[in-house]
DOROMI-841610 format. One record per residue (C-alpha): residue number from 0; x, y, z. Coordinates in steps of 0.1 Angstrom, whole numbers, m for minus. Layout:
REM DOROMI-841610
<k=NUM, east=X, north=Y, up=Z>
...
***
This chain:
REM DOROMI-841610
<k=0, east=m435, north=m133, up=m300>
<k=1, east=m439, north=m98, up=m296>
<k=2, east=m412, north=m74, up=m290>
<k=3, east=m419, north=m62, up=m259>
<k=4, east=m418, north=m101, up=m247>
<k=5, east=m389, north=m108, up=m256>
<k=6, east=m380, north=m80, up=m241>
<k=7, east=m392, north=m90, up=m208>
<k=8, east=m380, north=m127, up=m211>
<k=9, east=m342, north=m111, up=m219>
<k=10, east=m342, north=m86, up=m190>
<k=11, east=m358, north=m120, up=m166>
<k=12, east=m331, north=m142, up=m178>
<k=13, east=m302, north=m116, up=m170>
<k=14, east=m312, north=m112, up=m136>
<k=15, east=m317, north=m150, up=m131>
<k=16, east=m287, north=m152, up=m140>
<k=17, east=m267, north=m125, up=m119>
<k=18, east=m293, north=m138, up=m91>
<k=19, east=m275, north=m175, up=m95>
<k=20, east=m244, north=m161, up=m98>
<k=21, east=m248, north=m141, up=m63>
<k=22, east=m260, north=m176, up=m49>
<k=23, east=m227, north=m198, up=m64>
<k=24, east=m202, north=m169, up=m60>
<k=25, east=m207, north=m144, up=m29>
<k=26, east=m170, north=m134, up=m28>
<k=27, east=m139, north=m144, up=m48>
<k=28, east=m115, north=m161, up=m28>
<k=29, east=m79, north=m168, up=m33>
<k=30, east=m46, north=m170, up=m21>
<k=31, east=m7, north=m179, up=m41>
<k=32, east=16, north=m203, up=m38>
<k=33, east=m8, north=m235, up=m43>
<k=34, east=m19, north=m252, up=m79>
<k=35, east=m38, north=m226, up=m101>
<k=36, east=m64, north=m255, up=m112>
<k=37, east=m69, north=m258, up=m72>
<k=38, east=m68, north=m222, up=m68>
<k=39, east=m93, north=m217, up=m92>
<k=40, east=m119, north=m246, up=m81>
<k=41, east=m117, north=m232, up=m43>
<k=42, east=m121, north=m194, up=m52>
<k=43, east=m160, north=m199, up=m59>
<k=44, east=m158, north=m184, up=m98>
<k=45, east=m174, north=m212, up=m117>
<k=46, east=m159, north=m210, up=m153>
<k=47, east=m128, north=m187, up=m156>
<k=48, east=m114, north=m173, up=m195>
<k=49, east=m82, north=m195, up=m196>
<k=50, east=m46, north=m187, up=m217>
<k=51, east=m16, north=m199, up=m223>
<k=52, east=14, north=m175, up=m232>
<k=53, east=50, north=m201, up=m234>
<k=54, east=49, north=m215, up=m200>
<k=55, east=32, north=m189, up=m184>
<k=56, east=m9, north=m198, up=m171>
<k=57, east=m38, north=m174, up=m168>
<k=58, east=m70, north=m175, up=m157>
<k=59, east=m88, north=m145, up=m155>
<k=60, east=m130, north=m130, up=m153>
<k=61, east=m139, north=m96, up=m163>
<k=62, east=m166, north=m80, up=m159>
<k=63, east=m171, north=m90, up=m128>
<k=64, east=m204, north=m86, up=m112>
<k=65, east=m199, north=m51, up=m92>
<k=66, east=m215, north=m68, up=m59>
<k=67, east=m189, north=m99, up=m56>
<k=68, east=m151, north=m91, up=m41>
<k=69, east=m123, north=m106, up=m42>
<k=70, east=m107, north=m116, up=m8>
<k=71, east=m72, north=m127, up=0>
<k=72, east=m78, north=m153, up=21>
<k=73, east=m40, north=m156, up=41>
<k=74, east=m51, north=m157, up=78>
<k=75, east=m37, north=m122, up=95>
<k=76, east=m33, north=m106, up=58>
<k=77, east=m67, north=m112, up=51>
<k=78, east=m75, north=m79, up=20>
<k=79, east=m111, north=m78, up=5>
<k=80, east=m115, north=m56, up=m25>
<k=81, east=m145, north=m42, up=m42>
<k=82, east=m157, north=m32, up=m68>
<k=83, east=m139, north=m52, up=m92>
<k=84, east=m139, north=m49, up=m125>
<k=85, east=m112, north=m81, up=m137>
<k=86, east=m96, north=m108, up=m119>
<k=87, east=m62, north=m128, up=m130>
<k=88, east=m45, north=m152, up=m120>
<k=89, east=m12, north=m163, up=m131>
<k=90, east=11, north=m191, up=m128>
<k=91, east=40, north=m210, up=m145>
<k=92, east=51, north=m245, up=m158>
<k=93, east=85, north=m237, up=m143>
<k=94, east=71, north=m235, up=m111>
<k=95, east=44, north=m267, up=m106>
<k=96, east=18, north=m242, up=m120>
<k=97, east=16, north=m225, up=m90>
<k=98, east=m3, north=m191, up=m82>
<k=99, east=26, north=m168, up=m84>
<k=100, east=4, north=m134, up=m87>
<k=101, east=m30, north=m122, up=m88>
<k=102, east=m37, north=m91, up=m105>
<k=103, east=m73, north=m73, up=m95>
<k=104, east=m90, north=m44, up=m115>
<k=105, east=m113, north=m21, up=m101>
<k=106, east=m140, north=m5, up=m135>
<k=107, east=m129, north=29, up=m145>
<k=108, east=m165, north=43, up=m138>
<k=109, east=m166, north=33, up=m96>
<k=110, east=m164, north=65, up=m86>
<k=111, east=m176, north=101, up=m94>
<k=112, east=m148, north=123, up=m81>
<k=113, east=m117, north=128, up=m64>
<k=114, east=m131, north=126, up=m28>
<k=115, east=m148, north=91, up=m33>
<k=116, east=m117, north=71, up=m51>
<k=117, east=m95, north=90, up=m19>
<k=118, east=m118, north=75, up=4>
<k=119, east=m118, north=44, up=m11>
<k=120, east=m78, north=40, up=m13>
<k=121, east=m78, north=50, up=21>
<k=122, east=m99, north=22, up=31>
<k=123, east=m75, north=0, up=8>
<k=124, east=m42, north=12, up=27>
<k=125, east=m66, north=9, up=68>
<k=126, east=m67, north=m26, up=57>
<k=127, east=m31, north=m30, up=51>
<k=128, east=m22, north=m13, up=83>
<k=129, east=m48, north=m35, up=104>
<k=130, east=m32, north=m67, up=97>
<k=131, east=5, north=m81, up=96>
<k=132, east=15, north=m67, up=68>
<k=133, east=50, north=m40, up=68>
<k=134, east=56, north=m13, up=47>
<k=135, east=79, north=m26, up=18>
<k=136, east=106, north=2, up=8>
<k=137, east=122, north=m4, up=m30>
<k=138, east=162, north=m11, up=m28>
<k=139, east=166, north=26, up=m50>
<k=140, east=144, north=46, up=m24>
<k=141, east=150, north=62, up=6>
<k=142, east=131, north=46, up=42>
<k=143, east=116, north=78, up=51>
<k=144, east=83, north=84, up=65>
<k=145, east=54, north=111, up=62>
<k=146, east=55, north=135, up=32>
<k=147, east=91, north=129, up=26>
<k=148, east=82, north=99, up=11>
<k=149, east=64, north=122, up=m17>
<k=150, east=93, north=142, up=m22>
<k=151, east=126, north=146, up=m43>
<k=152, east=163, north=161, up=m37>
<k=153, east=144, north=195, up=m44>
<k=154, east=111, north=191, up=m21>
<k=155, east=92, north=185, up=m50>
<k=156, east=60, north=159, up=m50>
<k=157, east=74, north=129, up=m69>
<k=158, east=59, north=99, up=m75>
<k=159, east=93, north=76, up=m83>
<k=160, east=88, north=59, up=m50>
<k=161, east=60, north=38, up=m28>
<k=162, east=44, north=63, up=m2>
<k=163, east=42, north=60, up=34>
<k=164, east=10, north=44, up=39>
<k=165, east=6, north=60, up=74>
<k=166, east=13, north=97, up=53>
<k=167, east=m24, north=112, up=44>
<k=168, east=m28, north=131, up=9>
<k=169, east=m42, north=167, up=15>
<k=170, east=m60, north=172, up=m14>
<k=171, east=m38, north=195, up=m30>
<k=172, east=m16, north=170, up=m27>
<k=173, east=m41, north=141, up=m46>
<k=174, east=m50, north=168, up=m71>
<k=175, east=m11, north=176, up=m81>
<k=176, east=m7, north=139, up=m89>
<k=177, east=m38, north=143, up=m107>
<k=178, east=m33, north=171, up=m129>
<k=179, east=6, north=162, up=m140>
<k=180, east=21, north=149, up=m166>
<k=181, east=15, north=112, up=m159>
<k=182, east=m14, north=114, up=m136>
<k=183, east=m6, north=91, up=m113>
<k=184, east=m4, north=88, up=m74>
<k=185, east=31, north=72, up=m60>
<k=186, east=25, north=32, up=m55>
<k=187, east=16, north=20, up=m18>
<k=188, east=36, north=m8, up=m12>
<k=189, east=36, north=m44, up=16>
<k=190, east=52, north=m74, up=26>
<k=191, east=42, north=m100, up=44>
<k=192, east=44, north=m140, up=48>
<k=193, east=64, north=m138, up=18>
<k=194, east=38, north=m122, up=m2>
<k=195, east=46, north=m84, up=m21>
<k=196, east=15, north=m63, up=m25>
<k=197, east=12, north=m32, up=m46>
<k=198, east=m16, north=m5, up=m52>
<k=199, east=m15, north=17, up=m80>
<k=200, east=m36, north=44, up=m93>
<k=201, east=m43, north=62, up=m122>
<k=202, east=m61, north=90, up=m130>
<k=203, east=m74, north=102, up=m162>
<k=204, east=m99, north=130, up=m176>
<k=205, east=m105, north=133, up=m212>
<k=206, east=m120, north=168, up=m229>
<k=207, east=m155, north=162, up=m225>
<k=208, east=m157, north=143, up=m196>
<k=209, east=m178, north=152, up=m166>
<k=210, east=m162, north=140, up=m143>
<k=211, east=m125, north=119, up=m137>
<k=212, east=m116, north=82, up=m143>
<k=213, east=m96, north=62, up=m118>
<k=214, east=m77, north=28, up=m131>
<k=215, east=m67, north=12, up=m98>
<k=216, east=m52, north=m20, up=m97>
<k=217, east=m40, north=m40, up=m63>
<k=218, east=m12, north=m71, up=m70>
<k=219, east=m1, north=m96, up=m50>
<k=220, east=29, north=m114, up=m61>
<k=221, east=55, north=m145, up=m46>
<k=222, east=78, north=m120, up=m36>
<k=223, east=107, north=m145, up=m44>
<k=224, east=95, north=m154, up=m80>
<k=225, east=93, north=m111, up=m83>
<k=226, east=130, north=m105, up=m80>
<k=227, east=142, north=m139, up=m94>
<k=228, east=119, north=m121, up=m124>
<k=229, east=139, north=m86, up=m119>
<k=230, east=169, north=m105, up=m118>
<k=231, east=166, north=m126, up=m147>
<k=232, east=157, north=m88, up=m163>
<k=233, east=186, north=m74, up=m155>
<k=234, east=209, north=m101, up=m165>
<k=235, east=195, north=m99, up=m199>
<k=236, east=195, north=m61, up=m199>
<k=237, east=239, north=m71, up=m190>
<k=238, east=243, north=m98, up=m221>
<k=239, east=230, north=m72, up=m243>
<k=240, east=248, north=m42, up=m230>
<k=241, east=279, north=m59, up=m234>
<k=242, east=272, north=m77, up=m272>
<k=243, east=268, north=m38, up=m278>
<k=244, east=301, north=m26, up=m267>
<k=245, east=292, north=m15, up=m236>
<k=246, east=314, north=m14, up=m201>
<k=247, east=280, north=m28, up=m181>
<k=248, east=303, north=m35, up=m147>
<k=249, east=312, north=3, up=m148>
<k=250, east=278, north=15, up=m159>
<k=251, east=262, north=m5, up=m126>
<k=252, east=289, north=6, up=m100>
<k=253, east=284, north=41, up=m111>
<k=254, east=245, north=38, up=m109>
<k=255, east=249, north=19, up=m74>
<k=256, east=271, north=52, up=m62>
<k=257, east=246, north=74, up=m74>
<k=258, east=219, north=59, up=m63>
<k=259, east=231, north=57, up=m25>
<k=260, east=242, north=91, up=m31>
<k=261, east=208, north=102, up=m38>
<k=262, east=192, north=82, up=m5>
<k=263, east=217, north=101, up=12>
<k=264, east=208, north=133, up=5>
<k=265, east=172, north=123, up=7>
<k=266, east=169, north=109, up=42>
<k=267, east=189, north=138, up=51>
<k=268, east=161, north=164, up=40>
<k=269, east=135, north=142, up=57>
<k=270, east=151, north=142, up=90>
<k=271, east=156, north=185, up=86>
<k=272, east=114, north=178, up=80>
<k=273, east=108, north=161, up=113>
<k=274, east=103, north=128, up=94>
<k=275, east=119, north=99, up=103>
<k=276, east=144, north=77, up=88>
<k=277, east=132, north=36, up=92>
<k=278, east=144, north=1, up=94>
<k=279, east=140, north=m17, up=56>
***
């Protein structure tokens, strides 16, 4: 066979197949709290990678085909996502197998600059704020709204905390996440039927490149198997503090005065802003 026909007959097949794909899997759909072997055979993805770590389940596809999204399928918290670059699902034997979190990806190379990947997180947080989702505030942050959000004890741009989704980045802003020490934005952060979302981003620029890379990954997790997860964290974080000597009770009444200290002062500098100070 010559070359240049086999050529041919690879490139046909490769679009055959992405063609059938398109046909068998227009969108991936999917939703938690139901049997991940269910999950999987209702989100239209017909063979998924699958691992076992312990007890914990994953099923996960990457690369995904840039055309197909991913769509959270919860009537009134509906979220469609695009373009995606991986898709996982995870679930545990403790828990029936059920879909406890869903991790998507989006490929490092979707977009060009700084304008298009705000854009495109914008359009992430509109659909947040269209349906019934609420802003979820962290336990060790302050419930302020606008910039505050972004800001420490000192007024300076933080990212320790989730931002108010209703708060739009100036570009300085975007760019000061973008160009510090970590490079990335503060989280975005929801609740709703149960279910705790969270949209992270990440910038990076190597020497050499033309242009920057975005990492942006959007969670949904059981938001009771999250902090029975944190909990069982911190418990173990307390049986090894105290095999090492160490007085844990007074360590985490200290931190819990300091860190209600800190709110303090923080939701106190918001209100001198004209920001508000909201219901958790």
């Amino acid at each position: 066979m010559h070359e240049w026909f086999r050529t041919l007959a690879v490139l046909w097949f490769a679009a055959f197949l992405l063609t059938d794909c398109k046909k068998k899997m227009p969108e991936i759909k999917f939703d938690l709290g139901k049997d991940i072997v269910e999950t999987a055979r209702a989100s239209g993805v017909s063979k998924f990678e699958t691992r076992q770590y312990a007890r914990t389940i994953i099923y996960d596809i990457s690369p995904v085909p840039p055309e197909i999204p991913a769509r959270f399928v919860r009537p009134g918290y509906e979220i469609v996502w695009s373009p995606l670059y991986s898709f996982s699902m995870y679930a545990s034997e403790k828990r029936q197998r059920q879909v406890d979190q869903v991790d998507l990806g989006l490929s490092s190379g979707a977009f060009d600059s700084h304008e298009a990947a705000r854009a495109f997180v914008e359009q992430t947080i509109a659909q947040f704020q269209k349906g019934k989702w609420k802003r979820h505030i962290g336990d060790a942050c302050p419930a302020v709204t606008g910039r505050s959000s972004l800001l420490d004890e000192m007024g300076q741009l933080t990212a320790d905390c989730s931002a108010d989704p209703e708060y739009e980045f100036t570009r300085e802003e975007w760019l000061h996440f973008a160009h510090g020490p970590i490079a990335n934005l503060p989280k975005w952060e929801w609740i709703g039927d149960g279910v705790f979302a969270q949209l992270e981003v990440q910038i990076t620029q190597s020497p050499g490149d033309t242009h920057p890379k975005f990492r942006m990954s959007l969670e949904f997790q059981i938001d009771t198997v999250r902090r029975q997860v944190f909990a069982d964290n911190v418990a173990h974080d307390i049986e090894e503090g105290k095999a090492k000597g160490w007085d844990v009770e007074e360590r985490i009444a200290r931190g819990k005065i300091e860190t209600a200290a800190r709110i303090k002062v923080l939701e106190a500098n918001a209100l001198k802003r004209g920001d508000r100070v909201v219901e958790r």
